[in-house]
C-alpha positions in Angstrom: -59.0 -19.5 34.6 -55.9 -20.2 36.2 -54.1 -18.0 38.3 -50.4 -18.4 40.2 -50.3 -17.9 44.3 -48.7 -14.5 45.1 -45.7 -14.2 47.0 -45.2 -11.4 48.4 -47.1 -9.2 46.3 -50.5 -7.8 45.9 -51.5 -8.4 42.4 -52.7 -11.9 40.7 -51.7 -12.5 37.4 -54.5 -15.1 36.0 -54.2 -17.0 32.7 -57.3 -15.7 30.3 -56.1 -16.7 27.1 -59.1 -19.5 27.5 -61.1 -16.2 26.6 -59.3 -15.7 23.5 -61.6 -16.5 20.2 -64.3 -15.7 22.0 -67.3 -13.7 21.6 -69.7 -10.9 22.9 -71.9 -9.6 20.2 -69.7 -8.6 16.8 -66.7 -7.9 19.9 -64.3 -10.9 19.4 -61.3 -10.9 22.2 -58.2 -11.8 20.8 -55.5 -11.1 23.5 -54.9 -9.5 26.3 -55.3 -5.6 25.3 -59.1 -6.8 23.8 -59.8 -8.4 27.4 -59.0 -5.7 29.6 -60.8 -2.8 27.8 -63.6 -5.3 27.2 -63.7 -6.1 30.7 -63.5 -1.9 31.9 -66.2 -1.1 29.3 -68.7 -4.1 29.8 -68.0 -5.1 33.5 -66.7 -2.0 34.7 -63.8 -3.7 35.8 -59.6 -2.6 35.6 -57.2 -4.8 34.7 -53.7 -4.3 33.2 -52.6 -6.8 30.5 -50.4 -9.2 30.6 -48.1 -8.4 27.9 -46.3 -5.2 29.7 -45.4 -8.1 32.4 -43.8 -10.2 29.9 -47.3 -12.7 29.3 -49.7 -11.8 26.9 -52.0 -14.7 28.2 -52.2 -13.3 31.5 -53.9 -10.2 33.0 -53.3 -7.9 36.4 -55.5 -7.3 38.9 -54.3 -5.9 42.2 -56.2 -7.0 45.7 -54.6 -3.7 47.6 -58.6 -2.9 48.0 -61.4 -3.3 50.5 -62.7 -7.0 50.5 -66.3 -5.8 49.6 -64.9 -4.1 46.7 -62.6 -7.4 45.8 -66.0 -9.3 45.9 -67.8 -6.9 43.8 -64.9 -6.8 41.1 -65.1 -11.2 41.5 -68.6 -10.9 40.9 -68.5 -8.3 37.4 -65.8 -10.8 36.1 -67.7 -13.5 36.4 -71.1 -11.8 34.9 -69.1 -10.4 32.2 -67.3 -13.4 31.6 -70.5 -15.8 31.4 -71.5 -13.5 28.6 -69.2 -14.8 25.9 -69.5 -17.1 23.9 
């Protein structure tokens, strides 16, 4: 995943389209939309796609929290993510 450095703001705007095509179960993510909701159902996680930012390959997710709760967010994606295929 590739992400850009903030400047001045408090939200990263990652690349998932690597994501796209794939697989959990019959759940296929195909943009953006299909990777945020997946991610808020499965990793209990909230993310705003890209698209209403003008980049359908990228997602928002705002650090304006606690650390612990950053790391705990981090560590869903990553579970969640590990489970496509």
């Amino acid at each position: 995943m590739k992400a850009n450095y903030p400047q001045g703001a408090f939200y990263f705007f990652p690349d998932v389209s690597s994501f796209y095509g794939k697989s959990a179960g019959d759940r296929v993510i195909k943009n953006g939309d299909d990777f945020c909701l997946w991610m808020l159902e499965v990793g209990h996680v909230s993310l705003v796609p890209g698209g209403a930012f003008g980049d359908d390959n990228c997602v928002r997710l705002s650090y304006a929290a606690s650390e612990k709760d950053l790391r705990e967010a981090l560590k869903r994606l990553k579970e969640t993510l590990s489970t496509l295929k």
